[in-house]
N, C-alpha and C positions, 0 to 999 in steps of 0.2 A: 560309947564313943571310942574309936579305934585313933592311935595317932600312928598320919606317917612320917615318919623319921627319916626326916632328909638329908642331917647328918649321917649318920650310918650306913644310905645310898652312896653319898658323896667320899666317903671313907675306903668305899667298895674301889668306885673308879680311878681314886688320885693314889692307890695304893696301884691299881693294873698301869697308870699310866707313868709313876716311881718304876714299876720294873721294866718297862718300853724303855724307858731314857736311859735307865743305869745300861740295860742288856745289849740295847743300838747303840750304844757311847752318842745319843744325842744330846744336841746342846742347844736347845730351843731357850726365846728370849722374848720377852715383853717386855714393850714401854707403856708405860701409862702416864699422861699429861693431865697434871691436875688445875686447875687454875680458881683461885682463890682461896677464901678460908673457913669453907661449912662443912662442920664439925662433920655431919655424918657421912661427907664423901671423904675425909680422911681416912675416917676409920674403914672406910669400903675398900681405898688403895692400901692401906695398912693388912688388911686381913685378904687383899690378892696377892700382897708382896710375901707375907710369911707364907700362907700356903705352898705360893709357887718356890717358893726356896729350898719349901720343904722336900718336894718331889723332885726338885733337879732345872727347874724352871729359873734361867737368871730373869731377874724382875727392875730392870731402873725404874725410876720414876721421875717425873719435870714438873718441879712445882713451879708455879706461875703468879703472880702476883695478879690482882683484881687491875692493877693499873699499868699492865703490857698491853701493847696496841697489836691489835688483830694481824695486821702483818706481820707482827712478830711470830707469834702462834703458827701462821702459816709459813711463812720459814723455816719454823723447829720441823713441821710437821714432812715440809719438801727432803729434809737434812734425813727424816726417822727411814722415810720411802727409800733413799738411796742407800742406807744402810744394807749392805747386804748379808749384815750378822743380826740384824732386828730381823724376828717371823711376823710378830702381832704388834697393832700400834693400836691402843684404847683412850679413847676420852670420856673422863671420870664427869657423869652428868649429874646434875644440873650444871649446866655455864650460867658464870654472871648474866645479870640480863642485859649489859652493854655487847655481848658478842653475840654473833649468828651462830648460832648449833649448826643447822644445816649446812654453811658455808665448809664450817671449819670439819668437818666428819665427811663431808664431801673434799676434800683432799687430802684423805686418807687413800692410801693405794688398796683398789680392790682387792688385792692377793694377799694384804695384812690387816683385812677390816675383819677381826676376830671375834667381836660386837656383833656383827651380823647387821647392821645398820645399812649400808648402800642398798640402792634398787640393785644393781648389779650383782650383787655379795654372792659368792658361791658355801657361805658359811652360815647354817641355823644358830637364829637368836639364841646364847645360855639360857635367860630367862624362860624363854619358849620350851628350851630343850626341857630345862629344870620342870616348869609345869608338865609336861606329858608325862617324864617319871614319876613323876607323884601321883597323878592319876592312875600311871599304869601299874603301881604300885597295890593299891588298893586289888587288885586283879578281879574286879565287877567287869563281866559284860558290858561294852559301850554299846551298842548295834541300836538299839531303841533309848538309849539313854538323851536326855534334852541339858545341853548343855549352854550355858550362860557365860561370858565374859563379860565384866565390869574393867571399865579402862581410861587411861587419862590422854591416848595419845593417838591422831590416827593412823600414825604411822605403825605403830605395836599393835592396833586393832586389823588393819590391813595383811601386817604379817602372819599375825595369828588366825585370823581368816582360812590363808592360802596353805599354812603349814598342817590345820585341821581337815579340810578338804582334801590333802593329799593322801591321810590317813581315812578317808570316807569317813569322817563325823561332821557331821552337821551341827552348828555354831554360830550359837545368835548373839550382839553384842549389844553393850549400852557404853556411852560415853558420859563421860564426867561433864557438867552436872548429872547425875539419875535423876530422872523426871519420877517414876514410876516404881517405887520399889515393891510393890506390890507383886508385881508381874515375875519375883523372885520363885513365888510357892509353887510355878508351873515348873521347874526346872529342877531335874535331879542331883546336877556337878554343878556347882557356883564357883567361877573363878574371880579373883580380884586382882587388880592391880591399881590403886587408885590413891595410895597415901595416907588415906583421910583415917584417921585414928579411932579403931573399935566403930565403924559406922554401920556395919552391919548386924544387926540384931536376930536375937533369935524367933522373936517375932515376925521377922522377913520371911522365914524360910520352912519350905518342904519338912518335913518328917523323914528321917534315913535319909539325906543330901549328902552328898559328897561336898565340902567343903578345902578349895584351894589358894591359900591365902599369900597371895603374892605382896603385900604393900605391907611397907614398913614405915614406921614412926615412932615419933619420941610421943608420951604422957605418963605427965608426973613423973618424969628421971627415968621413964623405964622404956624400953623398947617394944613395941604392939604392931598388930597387924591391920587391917582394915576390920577385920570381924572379931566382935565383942566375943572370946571363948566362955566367960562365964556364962552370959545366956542362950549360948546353942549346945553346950557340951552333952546335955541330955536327948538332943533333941536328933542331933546329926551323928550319920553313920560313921564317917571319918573324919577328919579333917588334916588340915597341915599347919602344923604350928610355926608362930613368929615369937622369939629364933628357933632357928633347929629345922627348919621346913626347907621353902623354896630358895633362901641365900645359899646356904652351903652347896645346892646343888649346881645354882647358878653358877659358882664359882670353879666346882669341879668338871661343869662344862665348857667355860672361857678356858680351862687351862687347859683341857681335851683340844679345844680348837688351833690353841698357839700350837700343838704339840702337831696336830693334824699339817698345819698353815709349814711352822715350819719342812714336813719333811715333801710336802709338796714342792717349796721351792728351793729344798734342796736338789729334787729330781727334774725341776724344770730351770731350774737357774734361778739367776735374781731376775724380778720383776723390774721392767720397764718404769720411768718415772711416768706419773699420773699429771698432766701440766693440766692445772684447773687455772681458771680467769680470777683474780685476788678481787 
């Protein structure tokens, strides 16, 4: 079993995009709006804020209490748009389940949805981006390869869809619940994004499978991916590990984007406010 090393991709990029910043005298900026208090979206904005500090990325953050009312949220978010020194404006998910995800990431200005969330977004998902490198990593031939996504959202299924398509792979998905996991051993690449802790077995899977483990979770104190590594490590050709896999990539491409975001609107001005219906 071959491991890809996502850190040391991610070390590659936030090192070239430390000497863009320092060598442009850029001064790119992310806000991230966090609201509530689940431990693992702390530590998510906690380890965007140092990263991006570290390469020259100023990082605020807006913690939010579980009991601000939605038009607050949406206020902060009209105030982030005007900003003409904000590039990127991020909302750290899961939201409490009293607010609308949708509502509030739809009044985000297209030109700093850094996420890659809006239909409209001119900016590819980190996560998205993060999974290709890791594939393209491994450097197999895709052309006849049969690829699988497991997924919890259909919004992430839809994107990743369109972004595999553009690169001619063909890419079949399952959404959470999996009815079928059987239907695993037909497929060469298995991607996961689905949270659910070590739920993929090695039993599930193909022989040489490329293995790409996007889902994180806590069991028994420790941090794990969706696929059990003790029982495929023999079995599968690569995989990507949880940690060390598809987070750090994700993050070295969110701060790729702010960096992108900002010099766009440096060369086009500031972005127009986005007036959505509250």
């Amino acid at each position: 079993m071959k491991i890809i090393n996502g850190k040391k991709i991610a070390d590659k990029i936030l090192s070239e995009l430390k000497k863009e910043i320092k060598d442009k005298k850029l001064k790119p900026r992310l806000d991230v709006i966090l609201i509530g208090d689940n431990p693992a979206s702390q530590l998510y904005v906690k380890i965007k804020e140092r990263t991006g500090q570290r390469i020259g990325i100023k990082v605020e953050k807006h913690i939010l209490s579980n009991e601000i009312k939605e038009k607050e949220i949406l206020k902060l978010i009209d105030s982030l748009n005007d900003n003409c020194k904000i590039d990127g404006i991020l909302i750290q998910l899961p939201l409490p389940q009293a607010f609308s995800t949708d509502k509030i990431i739809r009044r985000i200005n297209v030109k700093k949805d850094v996420d890659g969330f809006l239909k409209e977004t001119k900016f590819i998902s980190p996560f998205i981006l993060a999974i290709h490198e890791a594939i393209k990593e491994t450097k197999e031939k895709l052309e006849n390869k049969k690829i699988i996504a497991l997924v919890n959202s259909n919004i992430f299924k839809n994107k990743l869809i369109k972004f595999f398509n553009r690169k001619n792979l063909k890419l079949k998905t399952a959404l959470w619940p999996i009815d079928d996991y059987s239907q695993l051993k037909d497929f060469d690449i298995i991607i996961t994004a689905l949270g659910q802790p070590e739920i993929i077995k090695g039993s599930m899977i193909k022989e040489k499978s490329i293995l790409i483990d996007g889902g994180v979770s806590k069991k028994d104190n420790k941090v794990v991916g969706d696929i059990d590594r003790e029982s495929v490590e023999n079995k599968v050709k690569w995989i990507s590990p949880v940690p060390g896999g598809i987070g750090p990539l994700t993050v070295a491409f969110l701060l790729r984007n702010v960096v992108l975001a900002h010099k766009i609107l440096r060369n086009q001005g500031h972005a127009s406010k986005v007036f959505l219906k509250v």
